[in-house]
C-alpha positions in Angstrom: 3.0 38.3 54.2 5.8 36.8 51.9 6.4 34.3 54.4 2.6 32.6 54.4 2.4 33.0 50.4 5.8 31.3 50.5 4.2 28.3 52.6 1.3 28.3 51.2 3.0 27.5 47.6 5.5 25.0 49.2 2.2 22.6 50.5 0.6 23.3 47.4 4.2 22.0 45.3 4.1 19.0 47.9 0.9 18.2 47.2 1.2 18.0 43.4 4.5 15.9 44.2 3.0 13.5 46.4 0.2 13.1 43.7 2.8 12.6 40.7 4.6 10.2 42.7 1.2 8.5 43.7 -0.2 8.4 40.3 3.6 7.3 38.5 3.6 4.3 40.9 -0.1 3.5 40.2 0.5 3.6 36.5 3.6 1.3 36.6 1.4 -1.3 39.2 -1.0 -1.5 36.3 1.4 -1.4 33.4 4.5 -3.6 34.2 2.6 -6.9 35.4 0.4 -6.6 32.0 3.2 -5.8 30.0 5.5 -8.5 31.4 3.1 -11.5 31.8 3.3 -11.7 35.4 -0.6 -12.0 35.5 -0.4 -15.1 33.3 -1.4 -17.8 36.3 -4.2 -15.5 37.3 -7.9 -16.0 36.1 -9.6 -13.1 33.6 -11.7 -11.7 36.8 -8.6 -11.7 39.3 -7.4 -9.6 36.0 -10.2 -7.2 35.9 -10.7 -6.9 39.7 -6.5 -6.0 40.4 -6.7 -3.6 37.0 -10.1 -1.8 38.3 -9.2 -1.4 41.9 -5.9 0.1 40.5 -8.2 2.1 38.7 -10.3 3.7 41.3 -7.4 3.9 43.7 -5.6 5.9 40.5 -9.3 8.4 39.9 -9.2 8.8 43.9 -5.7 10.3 43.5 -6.1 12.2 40.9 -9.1 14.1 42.5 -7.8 14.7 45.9 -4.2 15.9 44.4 -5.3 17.4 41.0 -8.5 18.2 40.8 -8.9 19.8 44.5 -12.5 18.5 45.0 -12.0 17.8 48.7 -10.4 21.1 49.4 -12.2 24.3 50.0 -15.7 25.4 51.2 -17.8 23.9 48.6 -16.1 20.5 48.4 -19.2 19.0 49.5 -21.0 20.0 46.6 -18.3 19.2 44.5 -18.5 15.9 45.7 -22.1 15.2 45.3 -21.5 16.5 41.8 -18.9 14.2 41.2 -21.5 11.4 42.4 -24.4 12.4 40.4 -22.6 12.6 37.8 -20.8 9.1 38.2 -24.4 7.4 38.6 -25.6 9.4 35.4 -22.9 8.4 33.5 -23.8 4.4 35.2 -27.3 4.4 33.9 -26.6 5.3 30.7 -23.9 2.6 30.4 -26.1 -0.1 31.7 -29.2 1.1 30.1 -27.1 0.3 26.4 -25.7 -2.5 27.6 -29.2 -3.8 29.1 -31.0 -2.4 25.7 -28.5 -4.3 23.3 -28.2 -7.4 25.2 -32.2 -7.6 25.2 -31.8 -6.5 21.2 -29.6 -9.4 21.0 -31.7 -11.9 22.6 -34.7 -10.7 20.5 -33.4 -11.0 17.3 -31.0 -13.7 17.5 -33.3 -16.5 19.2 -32.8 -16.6 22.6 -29.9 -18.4 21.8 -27.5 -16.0 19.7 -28.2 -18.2 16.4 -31.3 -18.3 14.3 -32.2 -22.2 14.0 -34.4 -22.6 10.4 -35.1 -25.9 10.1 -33.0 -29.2 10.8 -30.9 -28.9 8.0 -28.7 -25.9 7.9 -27.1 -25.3 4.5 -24.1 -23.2 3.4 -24.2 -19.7 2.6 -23.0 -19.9 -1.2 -24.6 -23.5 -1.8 -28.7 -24.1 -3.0 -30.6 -27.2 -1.3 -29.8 -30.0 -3.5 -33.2 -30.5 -4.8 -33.1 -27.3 -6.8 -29.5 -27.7 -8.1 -31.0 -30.8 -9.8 -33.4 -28.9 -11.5 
């Protein structure tokens, strides 16, 4: 009895190991190259796409070794859960983001500026026809 709650706490400790190692060496991938300009030569997306994958590789870790969602017998459900609420939490951001950018495009002319007329005068300055005055 000892002996199996013995090994049953040493694979637990290696597993929480394992995923602080994981998740130190992910951080430090991410961090040091932004930190010490070694991105510099690469373009914005190449940026986004290496920091993102980091990303999901880092959330992948963190809920395999921390958050046990895969172990036990309702990790299915946990799963689909996790999923449901991953696409909740996606239409919500692209509804905003689809709903501002349209509020954007509405009240700003199409072309993000309002165009009057041909001339376009200063925001402090009157036309010169009724400084005359």
């Amino acid at each position: 009895m000892v002996e199996q709650t013995h090994t049953a706490h040493g694979s637990a400790i290696a597993k929480y190991v394992i995923g602080f190692v994981l998740s130190v060496l992910l951080t430090l991938a991410a961090f040091l190259p932004v930190m010490n300009n070694w991105l510099a030569d690469w373009s914005v997306s190449a940026k986004v796409l290496y920091l993102l994958g980091l990303a999901l590789v880092q959330m992948m870790v963190q809920i395999t070794f921390f958050l046990h969602l895969t172990d036990g017998p309702d990790a299915r459900y946990n799963i689909i859960t996790m999923w449901a609420a991953i696409v909740c939490v996606f239409i919500i951001i692209a509804g905003t983001w689809w709903v501002m950018w349209h509020l954007n495009y509405q009240v700003m002319g199409g072309a993000g500026r309002i165009e009057q007329s041909d001339v376009i005068y200063p925001a402090n300055a009157a036309p010169a026809a009724t400084q005359a005055q």
